[in-house]
KEKETI-710781 format. One record per residue (C-alpha): residue in one letter; x, y, z. Coordinates in steps of 0.001 Angstrom, whole numbers, plus 500000, padded with zeros to 6 digits. Example, Ala and Ser with C-alpha at 12.3 -4.5 7.8 and 13.67 -1.06 7.14 Angstrom:
a512300495500507800s513670498940507140
// end
This chain:
x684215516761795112x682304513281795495x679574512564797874x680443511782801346x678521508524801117x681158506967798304x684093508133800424x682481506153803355x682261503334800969x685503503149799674x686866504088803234x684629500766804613x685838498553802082x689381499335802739x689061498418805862x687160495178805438x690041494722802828x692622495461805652x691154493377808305x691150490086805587x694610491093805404x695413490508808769x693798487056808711x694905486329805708x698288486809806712x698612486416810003x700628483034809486x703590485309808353x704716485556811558x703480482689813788x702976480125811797x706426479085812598x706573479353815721x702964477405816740x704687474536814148x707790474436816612x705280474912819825x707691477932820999x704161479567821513x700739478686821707x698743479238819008x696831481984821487x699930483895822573x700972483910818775x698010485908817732x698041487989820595x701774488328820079x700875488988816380x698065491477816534x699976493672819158x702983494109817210x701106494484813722x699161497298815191x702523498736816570x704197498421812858x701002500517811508x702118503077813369x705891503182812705x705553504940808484x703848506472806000x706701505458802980x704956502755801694x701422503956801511x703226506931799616x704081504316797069x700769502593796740x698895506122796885x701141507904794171x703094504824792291x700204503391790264x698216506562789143x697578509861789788x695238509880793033x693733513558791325x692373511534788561x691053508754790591x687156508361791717x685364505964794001x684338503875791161x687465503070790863x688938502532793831x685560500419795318x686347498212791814x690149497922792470x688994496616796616x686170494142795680x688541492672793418x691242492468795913x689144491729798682x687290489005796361x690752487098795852x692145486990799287x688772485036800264x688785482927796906x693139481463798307x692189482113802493x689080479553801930x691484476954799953x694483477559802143x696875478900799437x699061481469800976x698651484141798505x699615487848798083x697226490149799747x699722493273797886x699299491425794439x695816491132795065x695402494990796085x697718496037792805x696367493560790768x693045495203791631x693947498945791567x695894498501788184x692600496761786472x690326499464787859x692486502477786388x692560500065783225x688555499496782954x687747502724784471x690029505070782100x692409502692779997x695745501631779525x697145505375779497x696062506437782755x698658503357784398x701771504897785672x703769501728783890x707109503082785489x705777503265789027x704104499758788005x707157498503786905x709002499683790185x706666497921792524x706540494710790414x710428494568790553x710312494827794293x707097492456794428x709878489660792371x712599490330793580x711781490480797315x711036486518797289x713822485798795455x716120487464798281x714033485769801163x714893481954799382x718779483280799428x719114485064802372x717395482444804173x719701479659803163x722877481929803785x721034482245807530x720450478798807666x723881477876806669x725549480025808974x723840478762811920x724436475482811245x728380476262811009x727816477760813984x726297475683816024x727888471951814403x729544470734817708x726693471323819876x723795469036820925x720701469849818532x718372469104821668x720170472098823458x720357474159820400x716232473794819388x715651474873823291x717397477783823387x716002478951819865x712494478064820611x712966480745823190x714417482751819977x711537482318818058x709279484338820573x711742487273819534x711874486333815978x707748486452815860x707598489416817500x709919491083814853x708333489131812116x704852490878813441x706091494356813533x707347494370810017x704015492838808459x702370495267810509x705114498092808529x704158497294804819x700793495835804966x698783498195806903x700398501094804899x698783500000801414x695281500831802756x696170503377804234x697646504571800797x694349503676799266x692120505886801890x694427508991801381x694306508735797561x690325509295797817x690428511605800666x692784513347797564x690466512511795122x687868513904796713x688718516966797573x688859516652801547x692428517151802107x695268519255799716x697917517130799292x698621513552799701x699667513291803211x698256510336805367x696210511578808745x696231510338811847x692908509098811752x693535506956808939x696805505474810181x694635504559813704x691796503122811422x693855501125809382x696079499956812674x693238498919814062x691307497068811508x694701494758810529x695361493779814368x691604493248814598x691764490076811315x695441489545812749x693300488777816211x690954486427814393x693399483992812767x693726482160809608x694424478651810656x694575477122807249x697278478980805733x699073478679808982x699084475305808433x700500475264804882x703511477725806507x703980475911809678x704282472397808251x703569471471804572x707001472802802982x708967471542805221x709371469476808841x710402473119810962x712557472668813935x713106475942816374x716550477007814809x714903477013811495x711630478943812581x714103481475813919x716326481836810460x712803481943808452x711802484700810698x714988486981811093x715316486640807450x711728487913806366x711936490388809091x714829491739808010x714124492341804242x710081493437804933x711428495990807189x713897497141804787x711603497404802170x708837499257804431x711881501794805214x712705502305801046x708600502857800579x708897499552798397x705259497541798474x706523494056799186x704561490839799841x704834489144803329x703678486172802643x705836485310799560x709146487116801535x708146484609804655x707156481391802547x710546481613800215x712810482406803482x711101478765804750x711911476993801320x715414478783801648x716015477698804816x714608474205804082x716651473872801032x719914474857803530x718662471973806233x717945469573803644x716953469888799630x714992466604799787x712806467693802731x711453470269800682x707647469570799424x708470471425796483x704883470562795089x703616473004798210x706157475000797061x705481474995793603x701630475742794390x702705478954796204x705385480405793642x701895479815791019x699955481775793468x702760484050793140x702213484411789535x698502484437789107x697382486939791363x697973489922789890x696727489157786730x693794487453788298x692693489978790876x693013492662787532x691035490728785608x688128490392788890x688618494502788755x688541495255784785x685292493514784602x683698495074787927x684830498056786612x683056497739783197x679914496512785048x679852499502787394x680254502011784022x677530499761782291x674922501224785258x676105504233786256
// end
C-alpha cells in the first residue's frame, strides 16, 4: 500500500488534469453555436458546463477502458501515474496557449503509455488494449468527416426549395438542442478517463478490491470538468467556430448532431474517443458537403498534425519525467 500523501497527489493532479480538460475543450460543443450567435457566448458555457457535469454522471464504460486497457492498474504506482498526468497536463497547456485544438485523450494516453514505458518498459504496455483504443482514437475522426458530410448533404436535399433565411432561423434555434447534446456526450467520454485514472491508484494502492469506480470519484471528476468547462477556452473556440470554415446555423447543427452522435456511441461501447478531433472533422465534413473550396484546409491540416503528434509527444514529455523521477527517488 502507498502513502496516503501520493494518492492525494495523483488524485489532485487528475483533477487539475480534468478541469484543463474542460477548458481545453469546451469549444466542442459551443463553439459552433457562439460562431452562428444561436447563443451567447455566456449561455454556451453555462449551457456547456451543466450538461458536461450531467454526462459525468451517465457511465463508468469508458473509464473501465482507460483504467484496465493500457496496463494492469495492480502493477501501477504513483510514480507513474503523477508522470503519465504532468505529461498530459503539460501538453494540453503547451496547444490551449497557441490555440491548436488538440486531443486532451491523446495527451492522457500518450502520457500513461510513456510512464508504464519509462517506469517499467516496453513489456509492461498492454499493446492489444493500446492497439484497441488507438483504432477507435483514428477511426472516430475519420467517421465524424463522413458522417458529417452525409448530414450535411441530406439536409441540404431536404431543405433545397426553401428560403435559406428561414431555414438558418429555425436551426439556430436547433443549435441550442444540438449544443446541449454535443455537451452531454463530451461530458460522457471525457470525464470518464480521469476518473479511470483515480480508480486505477485507488487499485494500486490498496484502498479498494477491485476496479470499480466510487461515487466520490465520479462527483469529483464531474465537478472539476464543468468547473474548466465554466471557465472557457476562447482561443480554440475561435479556431472551431470560424477558421475552417464560414458556419451558418444549419451547418452548426449537422457538426453537432454528428459528433454527438458518434461520442455518445463510443462512450456507450467503453471506446476512449477524442472530442475535439470527432467535432473538428464533423465541421471539415460538413464544410466539405457546403462547399470544398470554403474549406481552410491549412487550419485543417494544422489540426489533423495535432492529431498525429500528440501521442507521441505527450509520451515522450512522460518517458523522460519518468526517468527523472527514478533518477531521485
Amino acid at each position: 500500500m502507498y502513502s496516503i500523501t501520493l494518492v492525494i497527489v495523483v488524485i489532485v493532479l487528475a483533477l487539475a488534469f480534468d478541469y484543463i480538460n474542460g477548458f481545453h475543450d469546451t469549444a466542442n460543443a459551443i463553439a459552433t453555436s457562439i460562431s452562428t450567435k444561436a447563443l451567447t457566448p455566456r449561455a454556451a458555457i453555462l449551457i456547456a458546463a451543466t450538461l458536461n457535469l450531467a454526462g459525468s454522471l451517465s457511465g463508468t464504460a469508458v473509464a473501465a477502458t482507460i483504467g484496465k486497457g493500457i496496463v494492469a492498474p495492480e502493477i501501477v504506482t504513483p510514480a507513474v501515474l503523477i508522470a503519465a498526468l504532468i505529461a498530459a497536463i503539460f501538453w494540453n497547456l503547451f496547444t490551449w496557449y497557441f490555440g491548436i485544438p488538440s486531443s486532451s485523450s491523446h495527451a492522457l494516453i500518450g502520457g500513461l503509455t510513456g510512464a508504464v514505458i519509462g517506469s517499467f518498459g516496453w513489456q509492461q504496455v498492454k499493446w492489444y488494449g493500446f492497439g484497441k483504443i488507438l483504432a477507435g482514437l483514428l477511426l472516430s475522426p475519420i467517421l465524424g468527416l463522413i458522417v458529417g458530410a452525409a448530414v450535411m448533404t441530406l439536409l441540404f436535399w431536404i431543405f433545397s426549395g426553401s428560403s435559406p433565411a428561414r431555414v438558418n432561423a429555425h436551426f439556430r434555434k436547433l443549435q441550442i438542442l444540438s449544443a446541449c447534446t454535443a455537451s452531454f456526450a463530451h461530458g460522457s467520454n471525457d470525464a470518464q478517463k480521469t476518473m479511470g485514472i483515480i480508480t486505477m491508484t485507488l487499485v494500486s494502492g490498496g484502498l479498494i478490491a477491485s476496479f470499480s469506480v466510487p461515487l466520490w470519484v465520479k462527483i469529483l471528476c464531474a465537478l472539476a470538468m464543468a468547473s474548466g468547462t465554466a471557465f472557457g477556452g476562447w482561443k480554440i473556440i475561435r479556431t472551431m467556430g470560424g477558421k475552417i470554415f464560414r458556419i451558418e446555423p444549419i451547418n452548426g447543427f449537422a457538426a453537432d448532431f454528428t459528433a454527438s452522435a458518434i461520442i455518445w456511441g463510443a462512450s456507450l461501447l467503453g471506446a476512449p474517443v477524442s472530442t475535439t478531433h470527432v467535432v473538428s472533422s464533423s465541421i471539415m465534413g460538413v464544410g466539405a458537403a457546403k462547399r470544398f473550396g470554403g474549406v481552410r484546409w491549412n487550419i485543417a491540416r494544422q489540426i489533423v498534425i495535432a492529431w498525429f503528434v500528440t501521442i507521441p509527444s505527450s509520451a515522450l514529455v512522460a518517458i523522460a519525467i519518468s526517468l527523472l523521477i527514478k533518477a531521485f527517488a
